[in-house]
N, C-alpha and C positions, 0 to 999 in steps of 0.2 A: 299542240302538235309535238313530237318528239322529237328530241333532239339529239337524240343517239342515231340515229339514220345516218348511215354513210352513204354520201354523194356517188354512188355509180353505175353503171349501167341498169343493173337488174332494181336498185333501191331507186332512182328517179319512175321505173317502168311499174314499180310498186305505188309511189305514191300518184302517177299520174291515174292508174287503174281507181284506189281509192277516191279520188277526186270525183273520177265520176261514177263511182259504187252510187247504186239507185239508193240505197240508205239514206246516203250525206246528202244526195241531191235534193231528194225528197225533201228533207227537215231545211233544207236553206230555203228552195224554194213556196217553202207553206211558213215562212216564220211571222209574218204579218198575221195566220187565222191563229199558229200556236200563243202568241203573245197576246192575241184580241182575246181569247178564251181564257186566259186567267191563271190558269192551273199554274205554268211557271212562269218568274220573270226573268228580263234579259239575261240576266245572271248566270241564272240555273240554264237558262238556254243555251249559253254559250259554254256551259260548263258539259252539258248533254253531246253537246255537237263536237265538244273537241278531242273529248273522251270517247265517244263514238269514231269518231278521225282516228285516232291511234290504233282501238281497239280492229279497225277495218287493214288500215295499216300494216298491222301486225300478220294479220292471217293472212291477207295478200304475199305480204313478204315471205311467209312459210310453203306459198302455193308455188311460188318462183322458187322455192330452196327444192321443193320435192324432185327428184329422177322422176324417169319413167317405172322405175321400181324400187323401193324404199321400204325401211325394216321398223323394228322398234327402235334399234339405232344410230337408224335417222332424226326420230325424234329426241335421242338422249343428247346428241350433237348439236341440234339446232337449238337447243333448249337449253346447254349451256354456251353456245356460242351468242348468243341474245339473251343472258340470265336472269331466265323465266323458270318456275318449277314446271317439270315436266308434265303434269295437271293440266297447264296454261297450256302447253302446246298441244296436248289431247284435246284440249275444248275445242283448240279451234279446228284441229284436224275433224271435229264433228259439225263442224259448222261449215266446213268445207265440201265434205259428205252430203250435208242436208243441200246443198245448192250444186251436186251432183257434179264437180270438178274431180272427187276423188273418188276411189273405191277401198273400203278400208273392212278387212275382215281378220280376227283375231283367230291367232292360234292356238291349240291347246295341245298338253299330252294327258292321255289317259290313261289314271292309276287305278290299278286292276282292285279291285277288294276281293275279301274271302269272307269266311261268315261271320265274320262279327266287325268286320270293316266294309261298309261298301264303297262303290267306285266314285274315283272321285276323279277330279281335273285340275292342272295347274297351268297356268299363265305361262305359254313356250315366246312368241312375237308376234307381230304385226307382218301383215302383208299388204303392203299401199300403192296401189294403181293411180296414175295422176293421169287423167280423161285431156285429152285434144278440145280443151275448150276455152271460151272468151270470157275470164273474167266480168269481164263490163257488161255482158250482157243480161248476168242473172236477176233474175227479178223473182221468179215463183215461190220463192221461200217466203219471201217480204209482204207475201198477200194480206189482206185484213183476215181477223181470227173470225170473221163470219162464216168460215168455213168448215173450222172446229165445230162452231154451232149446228150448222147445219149436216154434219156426220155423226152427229152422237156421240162426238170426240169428249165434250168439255163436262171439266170437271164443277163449273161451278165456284172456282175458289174466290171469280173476281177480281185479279189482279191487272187484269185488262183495263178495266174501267177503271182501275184504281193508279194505273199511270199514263193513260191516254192523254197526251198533247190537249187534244179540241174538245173532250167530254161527250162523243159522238157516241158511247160504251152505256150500257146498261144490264148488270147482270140482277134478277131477281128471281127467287123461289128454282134456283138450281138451272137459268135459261140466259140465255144470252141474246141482248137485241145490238145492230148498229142504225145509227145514222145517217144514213150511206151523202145526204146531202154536206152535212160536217167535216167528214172525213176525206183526211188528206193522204189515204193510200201511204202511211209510211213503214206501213207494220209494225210497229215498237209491239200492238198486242201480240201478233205473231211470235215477235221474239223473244217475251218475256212467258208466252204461256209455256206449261207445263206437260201439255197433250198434242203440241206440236212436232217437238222432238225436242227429248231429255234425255241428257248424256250423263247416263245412269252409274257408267265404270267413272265418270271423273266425280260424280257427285260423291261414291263411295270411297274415292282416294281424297280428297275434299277433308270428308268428316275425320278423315283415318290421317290425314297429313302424312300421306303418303307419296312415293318416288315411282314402284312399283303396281304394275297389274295383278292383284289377287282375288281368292273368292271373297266370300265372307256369310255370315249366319242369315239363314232365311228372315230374321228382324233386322240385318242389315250391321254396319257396324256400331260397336258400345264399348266403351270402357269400364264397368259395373253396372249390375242389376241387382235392383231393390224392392221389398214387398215393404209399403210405408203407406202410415194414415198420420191426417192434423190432432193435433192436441190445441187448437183455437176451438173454442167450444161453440162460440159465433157460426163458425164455420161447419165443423160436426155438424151443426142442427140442419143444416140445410143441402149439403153437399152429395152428389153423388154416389159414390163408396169410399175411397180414402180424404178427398179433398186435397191434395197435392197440388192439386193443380192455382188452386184458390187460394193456397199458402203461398206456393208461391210466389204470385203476384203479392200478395199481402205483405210478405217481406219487403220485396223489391221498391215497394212505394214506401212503406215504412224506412226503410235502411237511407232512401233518397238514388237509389241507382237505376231507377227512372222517372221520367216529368209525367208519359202516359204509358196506355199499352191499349193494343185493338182485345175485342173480345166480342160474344154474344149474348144480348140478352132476350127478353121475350118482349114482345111488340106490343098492341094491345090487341091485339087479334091473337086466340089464345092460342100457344103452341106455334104460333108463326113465328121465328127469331130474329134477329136482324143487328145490323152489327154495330157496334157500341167504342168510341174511347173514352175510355177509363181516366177519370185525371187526378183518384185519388184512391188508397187501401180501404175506403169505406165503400164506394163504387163494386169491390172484388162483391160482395154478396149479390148483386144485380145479376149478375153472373154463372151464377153456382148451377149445378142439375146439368146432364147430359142431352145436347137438342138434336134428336137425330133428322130434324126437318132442314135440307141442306140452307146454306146461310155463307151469303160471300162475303167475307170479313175485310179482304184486302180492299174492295170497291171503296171505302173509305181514306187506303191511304191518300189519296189526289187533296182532303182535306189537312193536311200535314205538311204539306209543303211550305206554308209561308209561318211554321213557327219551329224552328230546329228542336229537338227533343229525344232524350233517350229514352227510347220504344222498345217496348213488350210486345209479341205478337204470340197470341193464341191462336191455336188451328187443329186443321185434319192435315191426311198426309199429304193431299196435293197440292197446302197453301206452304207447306214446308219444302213440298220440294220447290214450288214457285219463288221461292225466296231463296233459296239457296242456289234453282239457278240463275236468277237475277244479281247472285252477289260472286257467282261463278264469272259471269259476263256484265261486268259492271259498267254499265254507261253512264255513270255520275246523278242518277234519278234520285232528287234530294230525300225524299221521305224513305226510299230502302235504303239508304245510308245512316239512316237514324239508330236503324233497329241494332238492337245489342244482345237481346234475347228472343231466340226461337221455341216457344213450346209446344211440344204436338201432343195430339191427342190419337189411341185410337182408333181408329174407325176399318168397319167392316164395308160398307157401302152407307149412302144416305136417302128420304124417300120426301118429294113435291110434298108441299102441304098438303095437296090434294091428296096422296097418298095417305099422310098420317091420318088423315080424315075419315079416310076409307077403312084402315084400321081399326078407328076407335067403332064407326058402324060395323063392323063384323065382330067386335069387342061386345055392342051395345052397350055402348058409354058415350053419352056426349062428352065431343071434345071440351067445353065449359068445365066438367067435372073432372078432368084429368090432374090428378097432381103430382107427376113421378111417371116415368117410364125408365126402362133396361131393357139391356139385351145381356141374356146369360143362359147357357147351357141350353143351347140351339133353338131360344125360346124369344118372344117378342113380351115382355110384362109392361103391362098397366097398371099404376095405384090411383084410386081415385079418391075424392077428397071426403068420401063417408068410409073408405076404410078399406075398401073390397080389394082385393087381387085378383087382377084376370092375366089370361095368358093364349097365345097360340104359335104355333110353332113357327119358326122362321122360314122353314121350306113352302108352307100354306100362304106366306106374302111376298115372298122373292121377286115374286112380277112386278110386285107391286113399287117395289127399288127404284132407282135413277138407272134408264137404262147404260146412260152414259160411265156410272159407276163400274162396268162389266172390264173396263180397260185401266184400271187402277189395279198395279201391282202389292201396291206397302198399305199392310195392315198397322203396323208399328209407328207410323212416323220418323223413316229412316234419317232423314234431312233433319232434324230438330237438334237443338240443344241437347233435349232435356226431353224423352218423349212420357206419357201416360198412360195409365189405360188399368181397365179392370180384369184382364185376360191373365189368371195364373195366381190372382193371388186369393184368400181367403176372403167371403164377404166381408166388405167394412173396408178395403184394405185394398189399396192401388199397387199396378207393377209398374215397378219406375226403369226407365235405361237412361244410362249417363254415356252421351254420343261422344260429348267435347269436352278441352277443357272449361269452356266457359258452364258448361250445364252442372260439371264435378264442383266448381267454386260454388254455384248456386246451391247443390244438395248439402255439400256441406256445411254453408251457412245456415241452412234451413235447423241440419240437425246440435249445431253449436248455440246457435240462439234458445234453443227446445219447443222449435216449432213443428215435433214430429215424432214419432216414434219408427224405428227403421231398422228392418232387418235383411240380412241376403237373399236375394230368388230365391236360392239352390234350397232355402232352409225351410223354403213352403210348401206347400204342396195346393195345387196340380205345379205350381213351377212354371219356369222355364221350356220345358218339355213340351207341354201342352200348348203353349205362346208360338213357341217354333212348327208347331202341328197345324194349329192353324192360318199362320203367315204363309206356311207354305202353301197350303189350300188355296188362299185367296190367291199367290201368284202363278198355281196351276192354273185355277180359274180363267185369269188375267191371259194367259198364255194362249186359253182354249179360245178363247171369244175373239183376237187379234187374228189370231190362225184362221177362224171363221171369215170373217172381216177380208182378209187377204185372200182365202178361195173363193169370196163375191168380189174380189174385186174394189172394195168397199175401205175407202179410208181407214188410217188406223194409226192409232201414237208413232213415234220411233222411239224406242227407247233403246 
């Protein structure tokens, strides 16, 4: 519980509110099923619940600071007068938002272009309405993520199941089931998924360590961009297009700068993936090849918890942004305190096994014989394991997608360290963006050790250019299909 809370009127009316926020009450009241269930022990339980107390606390206490009308201002004031980065008190301002106490819409000015500039926008304030309402009462936010499920919402990444209290969660083949008889109504899935409502401006001020409301590049923000392949020959032989991705884990277990790391391999059902940790650099080849059959990596962290370890986590974009915002709004969940590196991958959309399946029959290839697939130059490829190349266009399978896929903005893997992908650079040859510092310290180790050969975007071609052409598309896409969603009436992320 914090101890910086001043005794007074409005801070005793804060913590009496938190007391009885349905969150906290929740987790006291089920701790006998969360403790019978395994997942954590008293420890970590009481570590969950008190960090959760502060974290409710906190925002409480910012609900009670708000006027009836309040600026960006108000946030840079409350933000230093409780010294939190101003990030921290956006988060919650959106958390207050999602449980509809506030009203929070951003202002812009619009900078005119001419022809060889077009129009752009910059970050003018905040305009915040604080709603006549009863803290204590909220509850709809907190609902089980069965409802994500059941709207077409979920992205599949799994991270539900992978910190669920009771293990009432089952994500497989890109679907989400609960238990409804296990489950203790506390939301933690709700709160940690990614397609519930993602606080998109703080995730990008996050990566950017930033103060300030700004835009930033349709791929999101980066520190450098690199067109790079392995010179592990191991790796070569087996890898996707540059192998980056497989170096770097390879490093990271070699150097000792992690114990494990989540990833994907294939299951024995062929083409079916399923998620895997990694406990050693010989493990990284289990690995290797692109699986576009979706695959929830995080449903495994719950098995992490009882051995502390510094963790690698491979993904697509929506386990990236799941994780970053679980580490945006940290409630002390031991296994996403492990992680030390975020790597993404990325991904255009992903399709049911059943999908891929369908595929390979319109391909006429049994799936058995597959050995290799991509996606490149608006085409779906097949290699098979006598040699053949087939191919059909990607407009010809679209349908055949993760319908839920349609509500994913980031092509790139905005949220990551360190993201990946073979968009922009030369066959053979991965495009790398370096988000953070921690992903620049990785690249560079990569390339001081000489486990890479690495040149600038800007110096390849299609580049850059082409990267940003179609990031933006997908979050046109993103944009069209919400919009849809919202003229039916029909759920739909917050972002």
């Amino acid at each position: 519980m914090s101890s910086k809370l001043k005794i007074t009127k409005e801070g005793l009316n804060a913590i009496a509110i938190t007391v009885d926020s349905y969150r906290i009450r929740v987790l006291i009241d089920a701790k006998k099923e969360i403790l019978g269930s395994g997942i954590y022990n008293e420890e970590q339980y009481d570590e969950m619940l008190f960090k959760m107390f502060d974290e409710e606390l906190l925002k409480y206490k910012l609900f009670n600071y708000l006027s009836n009308s309040n600026n960006f201002k108000t946030i840079r004031k409350f933000s230093e007068e409780n010294s939190i980065e101003i990030r921290k008190t956006l988060s919650l301002l959106e958390l207050l938002k999602n449980e509809k106490l506030i009203g929070v819409n951003e202002i812009y000015d619009i900078i005119e272009g001419d022809e060889n500039t077009p129009e752009s926008s910059s970050f003018k304030d905040l305009d915040i309405v604080k709603f006549d309402g009863d803290p204590s009462r909220v509850k709809s936010i907190y609902e089980p993520v069965k409802t994500i499920f059941e709207t077409h919402n979920c992205s599949g990444c799994g991270l539900c199941a992978g910190i669920c209290p009771v293990n009432c969660l089952e994500i497989y083949n890109g679907f989400g089931k609960i238990d409804e008889d296990k489950c203790i109504r506390c939301g933690l899935c709700y709160f940690v998924c990614p397609r519930s409502y993602l606080p998109v401006t703080v995730l990008n001020m996050t990566q950017d360590q930033a103060s300030e409301i700004k835009n930033y590049s349709q791929v999101g923000h980066y520190l450098e961009a690199y067109s790079a392949r392995t010179k592990l020959s191991e790796i070569a032989e087996t890898c996707q297009d540059g192998g980056i991705t497989s170096t770097c884990l390879y490093y990271l277990f070699d150097s000792k700068n992690i114990d494990k790391a989540l990833g994907a391999k294939m299951s024995r059902t062929p083409w079916r993936p399923e998620p895997i940790i990694l406990q050693k650099k010989e493990d990284v080849l289990s690995t290797t090849g692109t699986k576009y059959v979706s695959n929830p990596n995080l449903k495994i962290l719950k098995d992490l918890n009882k051995s502390p370890s510094n963790l690698a986590v491979v993904g697509v974009p929506c386990m990236m942004q799941a994780l970053l915002k679980s580490s945006i709004y940290n409630i002390g969940i031991p296994s996403l305190n492990q992680i030390k590196y975020r790597i993404g991958i990325f991904c255009m959309e992903s399709f049911s096994y059943e999908s891929f399946v369908k595929i390979c029959e319109a391909l006429k290839v049994d799936v058995k014989d597959v050995k290799k697939t991509n996606i490149n130059k608006g085409k779906f490829f097949v290699y098979s394991n006598s040699g053949e190349e087939l191919t059909v266009p990607i407009k010809e399978i679209g349908h055949l997608a993760r319908g839920d896929c349609e509500v994913c903005f980031d092509l790139t893997s905005e949220s990551a360290d360190i993201s990946i992908g073979s968009i922009g650079s030369p066959s053979g040859w991965n495009s790398v963006l370096i988000r953070t510092e921690t992903g620049k310290e990785l690249y560079q180790s990569l390339i001081e050790n000489d486990l890479i050969e690495s040149k600038p975007l800007a110096d390849v071609k299609p580049g850059l250019p082409l990267l940003e052409k179609i990031a933006k598309s997908k979050k046109t896409k993103c944009t069209k299909h919400i919009d849809e969603k919202k003229t039916e009436n029909l759920r739909y992320p917050h972002y």
